[in-house]
RODO-2510 file (C-alpha; in nm, 4 decimals, decimal comma):
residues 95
     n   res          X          Y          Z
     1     x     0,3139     2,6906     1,2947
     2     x     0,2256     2,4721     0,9939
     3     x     0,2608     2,0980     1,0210
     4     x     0,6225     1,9696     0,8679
     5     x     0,5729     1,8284     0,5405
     6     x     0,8364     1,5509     0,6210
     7     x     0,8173     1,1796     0,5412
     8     x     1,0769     0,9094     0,6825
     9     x     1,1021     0,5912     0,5676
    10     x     1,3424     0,3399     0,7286
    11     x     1,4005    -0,0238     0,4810
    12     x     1,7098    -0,2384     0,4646
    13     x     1,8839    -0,0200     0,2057
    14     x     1,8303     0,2786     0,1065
    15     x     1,7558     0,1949    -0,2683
    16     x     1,5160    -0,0608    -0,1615
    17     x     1,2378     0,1034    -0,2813
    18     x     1,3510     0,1095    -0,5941
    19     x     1,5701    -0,1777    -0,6958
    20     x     1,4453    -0,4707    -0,5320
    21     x     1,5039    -0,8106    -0,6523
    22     x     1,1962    -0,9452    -0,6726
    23     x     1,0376    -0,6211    -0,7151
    24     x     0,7645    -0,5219    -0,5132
    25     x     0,5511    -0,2920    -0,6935
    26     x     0,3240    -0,1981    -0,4209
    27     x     0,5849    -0,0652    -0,2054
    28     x     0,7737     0,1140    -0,5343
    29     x     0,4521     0,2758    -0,6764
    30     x     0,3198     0,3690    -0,3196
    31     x     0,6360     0,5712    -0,2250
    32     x     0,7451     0,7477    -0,5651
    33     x     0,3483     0,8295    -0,5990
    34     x     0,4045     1,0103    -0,2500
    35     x     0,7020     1,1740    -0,4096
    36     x     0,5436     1,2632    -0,7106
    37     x     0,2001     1,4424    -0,5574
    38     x     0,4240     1,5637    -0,2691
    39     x     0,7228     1,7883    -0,4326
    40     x     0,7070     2,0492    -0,1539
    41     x     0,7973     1,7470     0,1224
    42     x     1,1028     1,6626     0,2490
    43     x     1,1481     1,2771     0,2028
    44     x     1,4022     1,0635     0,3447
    45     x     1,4941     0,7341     0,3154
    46     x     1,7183     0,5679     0,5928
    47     x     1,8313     0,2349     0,6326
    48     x     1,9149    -0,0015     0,8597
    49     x     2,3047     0,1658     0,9586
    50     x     2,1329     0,4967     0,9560
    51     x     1,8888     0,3493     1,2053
    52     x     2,1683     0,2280     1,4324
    53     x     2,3542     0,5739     1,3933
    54     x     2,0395     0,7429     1,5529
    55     x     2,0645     0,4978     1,8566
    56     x     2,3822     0,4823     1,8847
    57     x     2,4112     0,8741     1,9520
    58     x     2,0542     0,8931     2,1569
    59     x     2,3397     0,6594     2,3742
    60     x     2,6065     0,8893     2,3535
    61     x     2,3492     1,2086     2,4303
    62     x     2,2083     0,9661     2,7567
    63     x     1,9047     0,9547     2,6011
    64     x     1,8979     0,5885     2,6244
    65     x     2,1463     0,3326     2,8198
    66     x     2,4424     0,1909     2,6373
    67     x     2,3053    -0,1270     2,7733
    68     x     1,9644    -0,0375     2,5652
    69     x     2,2104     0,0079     2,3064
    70     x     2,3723    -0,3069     2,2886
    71     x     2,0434    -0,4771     2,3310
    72     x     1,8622    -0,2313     1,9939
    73     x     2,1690    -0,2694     1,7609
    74     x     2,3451    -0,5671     1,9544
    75     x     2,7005    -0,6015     2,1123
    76     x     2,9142    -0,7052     1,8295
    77     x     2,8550    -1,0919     1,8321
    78     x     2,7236    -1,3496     1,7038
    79     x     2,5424    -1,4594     2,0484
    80     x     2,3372    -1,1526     2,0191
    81     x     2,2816    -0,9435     1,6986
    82     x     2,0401    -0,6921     1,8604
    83     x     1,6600    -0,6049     1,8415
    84     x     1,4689    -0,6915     1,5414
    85     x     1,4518    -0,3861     1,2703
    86     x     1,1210    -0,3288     1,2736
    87     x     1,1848    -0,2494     1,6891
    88     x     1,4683    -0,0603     1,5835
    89     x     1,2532     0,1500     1,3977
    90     x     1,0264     0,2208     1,5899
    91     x     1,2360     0,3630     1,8649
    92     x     1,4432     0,5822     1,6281
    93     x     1,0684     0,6952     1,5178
    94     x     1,0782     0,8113     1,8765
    95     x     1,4245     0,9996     1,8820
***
């Protein structure tokens, strides 16, 4: 079977890419350039509550703990807000 021409790419927002204040033109030009040379791949953009979606279900699925859960996405309070994203995304890299 052929390789999957799929590209994910997890940032804050999902527009981040594109409308960033300040702008970051590496990031922008890098990205739509993949787009651009790319048509035939499937690119998707999550962002951070996408991210927690996909750990909060590995949970659900017993993939991973609720208690890794609370400690990736954190338990609701201030005390702890959860894992930083960049850990965040590289589990759901994982899943």
């Amino acid at each position: 079977t052929p390789f999957p021409k799929k590209l994910h790419i997890l940032f804050p927002h999902k527009e981040y890419y594109r409308a960033v204040d300040p702008p970051l033109p590496f990031v922008q030009h890098s990205i739509l350039r993949f787009i651009e040379r790319n048509p035939n791949w499937n690119v998707t953009v999550h962002d951070d509550p996408d991210v927690d979606a996909l750990i909060a279900r590995a949970a659900r699925d017993e993939i991973i703990s609720l208690e890794e859960r609370d400690i990736l996405v954190g338990n609701g309070s201030d005390s702890f807000p959860g894992a930083h994203p960049v850990e965040r995304g590289d589990l759901a890299r994982m899943l």
